[in-house]
PDB file of N, CA, C and O in Angstrom:
ATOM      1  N   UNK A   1      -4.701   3.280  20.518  1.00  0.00           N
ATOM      2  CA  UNK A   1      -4.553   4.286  19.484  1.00  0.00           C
ATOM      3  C   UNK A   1      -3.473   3.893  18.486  1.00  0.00           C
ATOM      4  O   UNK A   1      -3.649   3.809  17.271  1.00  0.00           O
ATOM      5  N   UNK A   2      -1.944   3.580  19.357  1.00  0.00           N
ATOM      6  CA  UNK A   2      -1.204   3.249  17.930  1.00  0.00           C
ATOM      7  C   UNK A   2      -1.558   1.850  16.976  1.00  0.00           C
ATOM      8  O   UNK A   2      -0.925   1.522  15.972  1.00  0.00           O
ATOM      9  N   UNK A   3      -2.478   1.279  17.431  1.00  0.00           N
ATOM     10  CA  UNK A   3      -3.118   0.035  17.060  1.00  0.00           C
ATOM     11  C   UNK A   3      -3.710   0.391  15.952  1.00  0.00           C
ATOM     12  O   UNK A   3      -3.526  -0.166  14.870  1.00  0.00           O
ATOM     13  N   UNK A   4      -4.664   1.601  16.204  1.00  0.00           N
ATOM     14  CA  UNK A   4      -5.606   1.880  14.894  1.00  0.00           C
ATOM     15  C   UNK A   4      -4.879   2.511  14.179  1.00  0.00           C
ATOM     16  O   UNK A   4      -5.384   2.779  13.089  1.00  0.00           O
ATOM     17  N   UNK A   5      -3.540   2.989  14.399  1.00  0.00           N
ATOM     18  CA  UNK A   5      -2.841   4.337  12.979  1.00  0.00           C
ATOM     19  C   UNK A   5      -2.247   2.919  12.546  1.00  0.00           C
ATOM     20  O   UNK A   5      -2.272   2.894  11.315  1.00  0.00           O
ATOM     21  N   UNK A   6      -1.611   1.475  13.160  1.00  0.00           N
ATOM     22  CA  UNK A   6      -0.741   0.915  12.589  1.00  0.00           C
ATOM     23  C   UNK A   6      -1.963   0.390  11.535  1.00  0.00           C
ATOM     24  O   UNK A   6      -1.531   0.578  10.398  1.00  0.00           O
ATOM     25  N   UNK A   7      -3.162  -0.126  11.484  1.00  0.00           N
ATOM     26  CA  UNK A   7      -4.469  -0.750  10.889  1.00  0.00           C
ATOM     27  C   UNK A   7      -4.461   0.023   9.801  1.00  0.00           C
ATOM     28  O   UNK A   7      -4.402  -0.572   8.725  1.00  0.00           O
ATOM     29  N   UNK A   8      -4.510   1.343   9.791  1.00  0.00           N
ATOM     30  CA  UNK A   8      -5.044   2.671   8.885  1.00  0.00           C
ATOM     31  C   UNK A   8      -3.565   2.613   8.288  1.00  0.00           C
ATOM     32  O   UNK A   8      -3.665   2.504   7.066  1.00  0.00           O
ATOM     33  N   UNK A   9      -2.561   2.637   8.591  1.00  0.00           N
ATOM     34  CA  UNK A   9      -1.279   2.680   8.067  1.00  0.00           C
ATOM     35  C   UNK A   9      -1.060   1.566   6.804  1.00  0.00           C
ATOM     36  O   UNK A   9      -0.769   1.705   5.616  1.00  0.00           O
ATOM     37  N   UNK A  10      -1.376   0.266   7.750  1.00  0.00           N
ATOM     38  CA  UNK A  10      -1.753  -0.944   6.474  1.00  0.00           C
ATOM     39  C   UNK A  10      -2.610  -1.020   5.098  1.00  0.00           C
ATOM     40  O   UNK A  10      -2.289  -1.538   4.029  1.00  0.00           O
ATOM     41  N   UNK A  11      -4.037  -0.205   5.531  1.00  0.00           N
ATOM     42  CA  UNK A  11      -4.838  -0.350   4.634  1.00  0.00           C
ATOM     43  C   UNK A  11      -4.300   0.551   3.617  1.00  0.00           C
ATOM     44  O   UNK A  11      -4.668   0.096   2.534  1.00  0.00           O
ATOM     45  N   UNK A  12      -3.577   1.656   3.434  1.00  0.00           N
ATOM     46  CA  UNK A  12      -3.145   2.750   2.979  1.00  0.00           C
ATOM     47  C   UNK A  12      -2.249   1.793   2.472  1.00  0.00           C
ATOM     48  O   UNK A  12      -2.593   1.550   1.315  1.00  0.00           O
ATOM     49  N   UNK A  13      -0.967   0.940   2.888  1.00  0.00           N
ATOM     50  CA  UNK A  13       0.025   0.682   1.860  1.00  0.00           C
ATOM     51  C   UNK A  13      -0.787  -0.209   0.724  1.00  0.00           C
ATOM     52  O   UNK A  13      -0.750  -0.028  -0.493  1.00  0.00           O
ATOM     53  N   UNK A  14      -1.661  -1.398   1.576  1.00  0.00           N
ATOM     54  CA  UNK A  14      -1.895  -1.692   1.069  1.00  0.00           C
ATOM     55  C   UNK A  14      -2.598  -1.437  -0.539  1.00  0.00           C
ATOM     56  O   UNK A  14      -2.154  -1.968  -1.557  1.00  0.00           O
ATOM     57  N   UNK A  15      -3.868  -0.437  -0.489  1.00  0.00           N
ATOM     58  CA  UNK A  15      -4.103   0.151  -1.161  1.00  0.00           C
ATOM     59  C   UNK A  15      -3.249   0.592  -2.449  1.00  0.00           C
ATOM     60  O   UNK A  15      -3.242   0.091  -3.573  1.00  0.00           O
ATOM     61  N   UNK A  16      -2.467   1.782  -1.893  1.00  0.00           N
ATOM     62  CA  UNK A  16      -1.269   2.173  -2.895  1.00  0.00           C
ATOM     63  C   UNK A  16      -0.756   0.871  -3.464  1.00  0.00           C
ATOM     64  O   UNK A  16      -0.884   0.949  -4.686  1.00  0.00           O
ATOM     65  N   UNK A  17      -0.190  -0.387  -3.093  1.00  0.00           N
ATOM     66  CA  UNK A  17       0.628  -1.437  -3.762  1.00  0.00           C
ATOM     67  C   UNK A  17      -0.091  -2.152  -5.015  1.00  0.00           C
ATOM     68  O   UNK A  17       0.232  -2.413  -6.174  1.00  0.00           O
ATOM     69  N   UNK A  18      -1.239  -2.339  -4.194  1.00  0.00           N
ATOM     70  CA  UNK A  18      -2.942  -2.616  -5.479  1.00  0.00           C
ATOM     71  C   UNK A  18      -2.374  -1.067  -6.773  1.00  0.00           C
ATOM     72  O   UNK A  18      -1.632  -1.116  -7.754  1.00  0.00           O
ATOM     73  N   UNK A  19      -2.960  -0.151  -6.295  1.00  0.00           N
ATOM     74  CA  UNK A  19      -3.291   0.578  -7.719  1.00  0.00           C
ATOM     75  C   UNK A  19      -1.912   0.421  -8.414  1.00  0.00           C
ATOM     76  O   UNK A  19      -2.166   0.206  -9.599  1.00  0.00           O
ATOM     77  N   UNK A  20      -0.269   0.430  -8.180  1.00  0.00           N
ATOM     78  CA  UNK A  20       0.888   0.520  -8.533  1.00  0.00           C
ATOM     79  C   UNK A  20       0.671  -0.759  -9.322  1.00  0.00           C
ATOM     80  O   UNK A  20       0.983  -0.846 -10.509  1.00  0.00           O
ATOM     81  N   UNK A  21       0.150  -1.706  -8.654  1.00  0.00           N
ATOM     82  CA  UNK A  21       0.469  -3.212  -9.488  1.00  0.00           C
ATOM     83  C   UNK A  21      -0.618  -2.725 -10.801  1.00  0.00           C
ATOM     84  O   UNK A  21      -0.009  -2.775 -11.870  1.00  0.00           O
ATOM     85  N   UNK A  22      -2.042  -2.279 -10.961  1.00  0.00           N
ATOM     86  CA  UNK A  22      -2.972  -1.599 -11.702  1.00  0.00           C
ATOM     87  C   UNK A  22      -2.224  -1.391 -12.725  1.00  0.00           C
ATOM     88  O   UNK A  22      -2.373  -1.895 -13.839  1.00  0.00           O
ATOM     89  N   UNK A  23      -1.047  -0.329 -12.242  1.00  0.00           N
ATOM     90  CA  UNK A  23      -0.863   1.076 -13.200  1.00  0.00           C
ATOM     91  C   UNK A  23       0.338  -0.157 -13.872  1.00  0.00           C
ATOM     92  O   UNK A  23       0.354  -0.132 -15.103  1.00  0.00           O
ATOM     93  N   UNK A  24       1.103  -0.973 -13.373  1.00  0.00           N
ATOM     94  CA  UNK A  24       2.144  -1.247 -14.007  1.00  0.00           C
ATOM     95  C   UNK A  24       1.851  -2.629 -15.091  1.00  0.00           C
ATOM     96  O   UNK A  24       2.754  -3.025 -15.827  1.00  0.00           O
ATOM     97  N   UNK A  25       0.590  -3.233 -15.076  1.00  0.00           N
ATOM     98  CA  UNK A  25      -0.184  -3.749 -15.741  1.00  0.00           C
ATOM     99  C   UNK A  25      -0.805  -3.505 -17.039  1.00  0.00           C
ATOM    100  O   UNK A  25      -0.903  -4.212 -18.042  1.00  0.00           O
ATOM    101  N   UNK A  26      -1.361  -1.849 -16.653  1.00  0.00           N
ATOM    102  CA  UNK A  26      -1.774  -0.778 -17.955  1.00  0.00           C
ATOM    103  C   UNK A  26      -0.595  -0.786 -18.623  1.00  0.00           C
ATOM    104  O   UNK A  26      -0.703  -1.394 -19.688  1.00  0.00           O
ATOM    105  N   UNK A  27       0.591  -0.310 -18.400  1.00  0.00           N
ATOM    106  CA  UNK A  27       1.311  -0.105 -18.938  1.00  0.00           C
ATOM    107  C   UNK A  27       1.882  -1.649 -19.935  1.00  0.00           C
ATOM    108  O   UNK A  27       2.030  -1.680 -21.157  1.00  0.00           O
ATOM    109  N   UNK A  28       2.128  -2.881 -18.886  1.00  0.00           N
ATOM    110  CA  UNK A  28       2.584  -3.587 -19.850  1.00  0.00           C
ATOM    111  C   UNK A  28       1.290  -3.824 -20.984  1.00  0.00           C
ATOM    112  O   UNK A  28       1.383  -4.076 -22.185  1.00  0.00           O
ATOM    113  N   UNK A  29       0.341  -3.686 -20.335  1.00  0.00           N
ATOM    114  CA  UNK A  29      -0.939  -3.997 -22.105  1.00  0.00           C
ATOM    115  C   UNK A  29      -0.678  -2.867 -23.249  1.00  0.00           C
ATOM    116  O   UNK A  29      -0.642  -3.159 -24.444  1.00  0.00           O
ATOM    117  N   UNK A  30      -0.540  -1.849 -22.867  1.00  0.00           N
ATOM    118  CA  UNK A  30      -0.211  -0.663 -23.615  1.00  0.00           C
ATOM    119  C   UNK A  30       1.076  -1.008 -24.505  1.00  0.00           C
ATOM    120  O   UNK A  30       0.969  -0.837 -25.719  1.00  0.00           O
ATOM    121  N   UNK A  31       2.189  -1.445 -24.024  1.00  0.00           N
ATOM    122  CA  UNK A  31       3.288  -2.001 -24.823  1.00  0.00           C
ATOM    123  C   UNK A  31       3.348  -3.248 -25.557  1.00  0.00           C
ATOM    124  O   UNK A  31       4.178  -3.684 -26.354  1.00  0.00           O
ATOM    125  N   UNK A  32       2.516  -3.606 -25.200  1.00  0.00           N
ATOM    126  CA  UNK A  32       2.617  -4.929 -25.674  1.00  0.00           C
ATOM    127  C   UNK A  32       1.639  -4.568 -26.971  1.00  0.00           C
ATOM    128  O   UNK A  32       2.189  -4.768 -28.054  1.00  0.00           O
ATOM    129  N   UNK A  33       0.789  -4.257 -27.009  1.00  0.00           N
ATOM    130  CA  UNK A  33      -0.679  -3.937 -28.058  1.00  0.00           C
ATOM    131  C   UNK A  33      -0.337  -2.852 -28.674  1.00  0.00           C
ATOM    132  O   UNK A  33      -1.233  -2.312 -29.323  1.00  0.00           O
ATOM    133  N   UNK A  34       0.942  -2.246 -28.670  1.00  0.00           N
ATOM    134  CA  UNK A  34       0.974  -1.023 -29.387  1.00  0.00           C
ATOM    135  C   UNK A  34       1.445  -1.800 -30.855  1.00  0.00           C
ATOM    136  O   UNK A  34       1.026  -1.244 -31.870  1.00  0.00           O
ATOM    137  N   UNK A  35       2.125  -2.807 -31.015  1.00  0.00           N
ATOM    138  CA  UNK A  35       3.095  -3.814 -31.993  1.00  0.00           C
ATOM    139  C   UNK A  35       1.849  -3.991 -32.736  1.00  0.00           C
ATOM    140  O   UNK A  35       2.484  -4.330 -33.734  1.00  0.00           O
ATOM    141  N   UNK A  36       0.431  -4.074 -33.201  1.00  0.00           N
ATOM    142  CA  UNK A  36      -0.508  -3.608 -33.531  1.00  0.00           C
ATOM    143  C   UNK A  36      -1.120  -2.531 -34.448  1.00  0.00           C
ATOM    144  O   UNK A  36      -0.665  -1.390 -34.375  1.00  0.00           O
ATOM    145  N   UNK A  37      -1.990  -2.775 -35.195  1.00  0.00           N
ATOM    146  CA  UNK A  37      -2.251  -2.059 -36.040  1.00  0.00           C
ATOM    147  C   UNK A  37      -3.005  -1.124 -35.616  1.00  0.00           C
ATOM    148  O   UNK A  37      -2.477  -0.013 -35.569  1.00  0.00           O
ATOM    149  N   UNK A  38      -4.733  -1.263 -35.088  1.00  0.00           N
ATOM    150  CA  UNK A  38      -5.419  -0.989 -34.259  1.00  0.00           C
ATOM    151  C   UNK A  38      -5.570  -1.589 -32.547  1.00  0.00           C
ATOM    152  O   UNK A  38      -6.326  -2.534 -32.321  1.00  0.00           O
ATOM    153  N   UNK A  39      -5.115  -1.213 -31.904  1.00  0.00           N
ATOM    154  CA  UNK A  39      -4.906  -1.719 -30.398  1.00  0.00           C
ATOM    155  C   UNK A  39      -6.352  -1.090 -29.917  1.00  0.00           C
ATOM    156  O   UNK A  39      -7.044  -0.108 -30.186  1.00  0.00           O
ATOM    157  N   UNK A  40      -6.407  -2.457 -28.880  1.00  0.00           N
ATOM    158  CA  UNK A  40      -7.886  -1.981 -28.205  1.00  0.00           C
ATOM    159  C   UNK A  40      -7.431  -2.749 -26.905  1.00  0.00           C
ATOM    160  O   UNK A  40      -6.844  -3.799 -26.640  1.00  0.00           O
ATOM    161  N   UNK A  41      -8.027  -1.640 -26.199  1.00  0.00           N
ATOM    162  CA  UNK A  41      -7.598  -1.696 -24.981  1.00  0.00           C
ATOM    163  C   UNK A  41      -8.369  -2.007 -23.858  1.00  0.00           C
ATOM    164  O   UNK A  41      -9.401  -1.344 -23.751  1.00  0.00           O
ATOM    165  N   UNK A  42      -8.074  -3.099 -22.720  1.00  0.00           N
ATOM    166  CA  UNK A  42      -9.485  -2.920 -22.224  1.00  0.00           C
ATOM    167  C   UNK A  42      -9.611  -1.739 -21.248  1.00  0.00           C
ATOM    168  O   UNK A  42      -8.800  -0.939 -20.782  1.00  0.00           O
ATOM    169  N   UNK A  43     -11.356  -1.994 -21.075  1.00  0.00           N
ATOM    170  CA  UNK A  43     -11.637  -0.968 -20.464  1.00  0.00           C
ATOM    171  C   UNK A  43     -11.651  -0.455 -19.533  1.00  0.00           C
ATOM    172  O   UNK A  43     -12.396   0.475 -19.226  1.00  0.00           O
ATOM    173  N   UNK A  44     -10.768  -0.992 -18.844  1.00  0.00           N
ATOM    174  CA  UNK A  44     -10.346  -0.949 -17.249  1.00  0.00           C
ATOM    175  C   UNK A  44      -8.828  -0.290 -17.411  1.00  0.00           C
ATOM    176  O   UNK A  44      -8.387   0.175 -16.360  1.00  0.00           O
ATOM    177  N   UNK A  45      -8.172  -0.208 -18.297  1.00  0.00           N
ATOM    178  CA  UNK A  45      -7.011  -0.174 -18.562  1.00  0.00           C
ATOM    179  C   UNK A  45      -7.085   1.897 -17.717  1.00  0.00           C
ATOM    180  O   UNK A  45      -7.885   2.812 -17.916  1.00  0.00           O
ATOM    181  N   UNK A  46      -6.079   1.819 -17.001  1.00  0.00           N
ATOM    182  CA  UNK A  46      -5.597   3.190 -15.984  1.00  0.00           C
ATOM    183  C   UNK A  46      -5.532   4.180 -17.340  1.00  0.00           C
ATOM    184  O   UNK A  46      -6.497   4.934 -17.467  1.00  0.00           O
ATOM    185  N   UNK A  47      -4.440   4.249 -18.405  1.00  0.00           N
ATOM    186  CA  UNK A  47      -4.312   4.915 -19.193  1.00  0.00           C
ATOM    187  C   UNK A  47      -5.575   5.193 -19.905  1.00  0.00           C
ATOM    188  O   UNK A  47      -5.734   6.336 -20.336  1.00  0.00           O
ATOM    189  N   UNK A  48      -6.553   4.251 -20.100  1.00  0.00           N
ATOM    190  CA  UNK A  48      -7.600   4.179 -20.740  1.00  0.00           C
ATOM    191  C   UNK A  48      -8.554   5.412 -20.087  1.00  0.00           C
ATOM    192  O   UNK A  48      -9.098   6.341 -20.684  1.00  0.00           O
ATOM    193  N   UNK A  49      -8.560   5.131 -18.842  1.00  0.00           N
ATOM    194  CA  UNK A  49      -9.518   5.544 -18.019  1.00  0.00           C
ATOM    195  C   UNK A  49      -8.859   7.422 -17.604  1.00  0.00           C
ATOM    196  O   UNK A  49      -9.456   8.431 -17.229  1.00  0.00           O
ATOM    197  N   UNK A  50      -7.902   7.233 -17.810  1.00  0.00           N
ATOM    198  CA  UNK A  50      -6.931   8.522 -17.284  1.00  0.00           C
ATOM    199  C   UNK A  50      -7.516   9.836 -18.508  1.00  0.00           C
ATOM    200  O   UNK A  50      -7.840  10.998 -18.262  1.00  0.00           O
ATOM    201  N   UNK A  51      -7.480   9.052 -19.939  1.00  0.00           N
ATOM    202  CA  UNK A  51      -7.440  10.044 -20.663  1.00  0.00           C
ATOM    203  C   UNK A  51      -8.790  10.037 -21.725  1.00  0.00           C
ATOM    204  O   UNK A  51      -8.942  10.640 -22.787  1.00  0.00           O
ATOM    205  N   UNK A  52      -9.725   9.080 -20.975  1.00  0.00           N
ATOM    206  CA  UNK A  52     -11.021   9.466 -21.031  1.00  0.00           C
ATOM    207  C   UNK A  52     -12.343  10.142 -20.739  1.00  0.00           C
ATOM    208  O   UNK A  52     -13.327   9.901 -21.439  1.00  0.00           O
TER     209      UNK A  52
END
């Protein structure tokens, strides 16, 4: 049993560390492309997707 919460425990950080690296990615494209006249963003971009 504590075998499978430590497994389920992993996949969970893991998870969370993925979308954090995601979100902190969006963000640097977002700053970086704002120096821009028209910025286009891709379409994967978190912010993109957040407020679409």
């Amino acid at each position: 049993m504590e075998k499978a919460k430590r497994k389920a425990g992993n996949i969970v950080t893991v998870f969370s560390v993925l979308i954090l690296i995601w979100m902190l990615l969006s963000f640097i494209e977002v700053n970086a492309k704002n120096l821009t006249e028209n910025p286009a963003y891709n379409d994967y971009n978190f912010f993109v997707l957040i407020t679409e």
